[in-house]
C-alpha positions as CSV (number, residue, x, y, z in Angstrom):
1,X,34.2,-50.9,3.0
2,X,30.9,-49.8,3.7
3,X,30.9,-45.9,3.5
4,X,29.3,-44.3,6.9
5,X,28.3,-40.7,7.0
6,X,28.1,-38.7,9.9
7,X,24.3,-37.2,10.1
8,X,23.9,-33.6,11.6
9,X,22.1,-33.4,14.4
10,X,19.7,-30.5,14.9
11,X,18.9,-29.4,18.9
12,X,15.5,-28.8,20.3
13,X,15.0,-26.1,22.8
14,X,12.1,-28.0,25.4
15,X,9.7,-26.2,27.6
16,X,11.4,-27.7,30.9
17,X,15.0,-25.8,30.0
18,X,16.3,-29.1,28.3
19,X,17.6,-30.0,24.8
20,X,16.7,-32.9,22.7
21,X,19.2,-34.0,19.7
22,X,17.5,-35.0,16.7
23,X,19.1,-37.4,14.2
24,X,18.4,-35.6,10.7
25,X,18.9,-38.8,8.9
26,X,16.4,-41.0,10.6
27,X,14.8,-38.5,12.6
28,X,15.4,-40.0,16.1
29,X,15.5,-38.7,19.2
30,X,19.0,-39.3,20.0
31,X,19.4,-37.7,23.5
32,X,17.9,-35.3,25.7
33,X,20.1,-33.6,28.3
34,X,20.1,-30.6,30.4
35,X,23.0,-28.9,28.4
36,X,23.7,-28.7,25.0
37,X,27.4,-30.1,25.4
38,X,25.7,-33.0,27.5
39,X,24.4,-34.5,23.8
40,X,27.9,-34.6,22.0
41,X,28.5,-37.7,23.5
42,X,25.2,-39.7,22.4
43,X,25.9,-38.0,19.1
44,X,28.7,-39.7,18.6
45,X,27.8,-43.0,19.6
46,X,24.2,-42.7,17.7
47,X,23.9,-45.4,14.7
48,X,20.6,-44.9,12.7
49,X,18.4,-47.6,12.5
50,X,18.2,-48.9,8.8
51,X,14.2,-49.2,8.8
52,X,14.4,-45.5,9.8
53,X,16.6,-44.2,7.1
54,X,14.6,-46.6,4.8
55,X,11.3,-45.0,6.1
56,X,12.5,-41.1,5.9
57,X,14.9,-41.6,3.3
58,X,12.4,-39.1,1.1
59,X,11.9,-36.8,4.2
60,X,14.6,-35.9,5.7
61,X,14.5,-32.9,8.2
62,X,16.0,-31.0,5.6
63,X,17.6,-31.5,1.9
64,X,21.4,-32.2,1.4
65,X,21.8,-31.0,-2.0
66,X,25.1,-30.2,-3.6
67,X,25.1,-26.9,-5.6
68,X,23.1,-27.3,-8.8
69,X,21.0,-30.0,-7.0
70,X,17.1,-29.0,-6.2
71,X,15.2,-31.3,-4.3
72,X,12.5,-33.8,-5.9
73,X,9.2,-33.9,-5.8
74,X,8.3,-37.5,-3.9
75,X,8.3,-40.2,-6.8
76,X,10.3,-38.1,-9.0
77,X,12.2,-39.7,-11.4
78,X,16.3,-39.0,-11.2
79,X,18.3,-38.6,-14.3
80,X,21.2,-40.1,-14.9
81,X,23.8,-38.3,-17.0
């Protein structure tokens, strides 16, 4: 089973009174809509593109770290226990 993840999706407040959804994982545009509530849908349906995540995997909007966790410099090395 391939394990999916949902990614959040940060909402962008536009000059013209819309909102734009932002994929945090691959940093897509997902939607934009004239309501905030208008996006859940396209969330939910959003898949990221793999060359994306490839792409931003060392950028992402920000870092998911677990407690203890700091993020890495780019081209840091990871140590394995």
């Amino acid at each position: 089973m391939v394990h999916q993840f949902m990614p959040n999706f940060p909402h962008r407040f536009n000059d013209d009174g819309s909102f734009d959804s932002i994929c945090a994982a691959c940093h897509s545009t997902v939607a934009r809509a004239d309501t905030e509530a208008d996006l859940a849908l396209h969330e939910r349906s959003h898949r990221c593109d793999p060359l994306l995540l490839e792409k931003h995997n060392d950028h992402p909007l920000w870092p998911i770290a677990s407690s203890g966790d700091r993020p890495r410099p780019r081209g840091a090395a990871v140590r394995m226990p």
